[in-house]
Every structure is written in C-alpha cells, then in structure tokens.
C-alpha positions in Angstrom: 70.2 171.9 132.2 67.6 169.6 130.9 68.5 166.5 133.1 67.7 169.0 136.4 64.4 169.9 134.8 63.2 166.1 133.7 64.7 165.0 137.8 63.0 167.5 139.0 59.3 166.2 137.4 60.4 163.2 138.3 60.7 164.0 141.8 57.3 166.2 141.7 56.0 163.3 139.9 57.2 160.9 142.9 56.1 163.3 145.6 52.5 163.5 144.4 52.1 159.5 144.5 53.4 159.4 147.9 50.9 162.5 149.0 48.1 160.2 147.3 49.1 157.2 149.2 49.8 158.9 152.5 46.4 160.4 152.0 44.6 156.7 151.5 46.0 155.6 154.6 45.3 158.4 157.1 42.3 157.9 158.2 41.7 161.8 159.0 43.7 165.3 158.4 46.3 166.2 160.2 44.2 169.4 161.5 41.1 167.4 162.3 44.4 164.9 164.2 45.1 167.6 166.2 41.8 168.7 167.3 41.0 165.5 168.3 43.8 165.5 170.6 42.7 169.1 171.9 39.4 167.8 173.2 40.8 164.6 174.6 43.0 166.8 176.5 40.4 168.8 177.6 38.4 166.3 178.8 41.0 164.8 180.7 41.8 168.0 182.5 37.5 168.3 183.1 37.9 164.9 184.5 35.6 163.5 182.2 38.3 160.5 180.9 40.8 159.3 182.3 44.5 160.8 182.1 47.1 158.7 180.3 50.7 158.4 181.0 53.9 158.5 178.7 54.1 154.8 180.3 50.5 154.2 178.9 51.6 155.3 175.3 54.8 153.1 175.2 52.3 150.1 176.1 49.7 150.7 173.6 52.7 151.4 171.2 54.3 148.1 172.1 50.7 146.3 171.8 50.4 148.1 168.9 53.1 146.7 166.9 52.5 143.0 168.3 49.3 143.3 166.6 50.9 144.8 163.4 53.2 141.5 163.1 50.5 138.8 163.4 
C-alpha cells in the first residue's frame, strides 16, 4: 500500500515539472490562444485579413518544420 502512495508522488512530482516546462515554452495561455483565434476569425469574416485555407495551414506547417530542422 505504500509503493502506490510513493508512485503516486512520484507521478505528481513528474507531472508538476512537465506543467513548469510546458508553461516556459508556451508563449501564452491556452485561453488567451483561443481568443486570439476568435478575433482572427472575426476579422477574416469582416474582411479585414485575409481568409486562410486548410491548404494554407499544411504549408505553413510543412515550412514550419523545415525551419525546425535547420
């Protein structure tokens, strides 16, 4: 009954350093993410940017991962 107590710390222990470390590297919060996105739509409905395709995100995801490997 002890070993599932000490694993389990462990694992809360494991879980908090990942949090910290997913935290470093997002450069914003998920909610403030999705609001972003929520404008960007809007304007794109308004007319005020231009509307992107599911093409257009495959490309920038492509580039995107070209860059990564340089």
């Amino acid at each position: 009954m002890n070993k599932k107590i000490g694993k389990s710390k462990v694992m809360e222990k494991e879980e908090q350093v990942m949090s910290v470390v997913a935290n470093l590297e997002r450069p914003c919060t998920i909610s403030e993410s999705i609001m972003q996105s929520c404008k960007e739509v809007k304007d794109m409905r308004e007319g005020r940017i231009p509307k992107r395709s599911l093409n257009d995100l495959f490309a920038n995801i492509e580039k995107w991962n070209k860059e990564e490997e340089r």
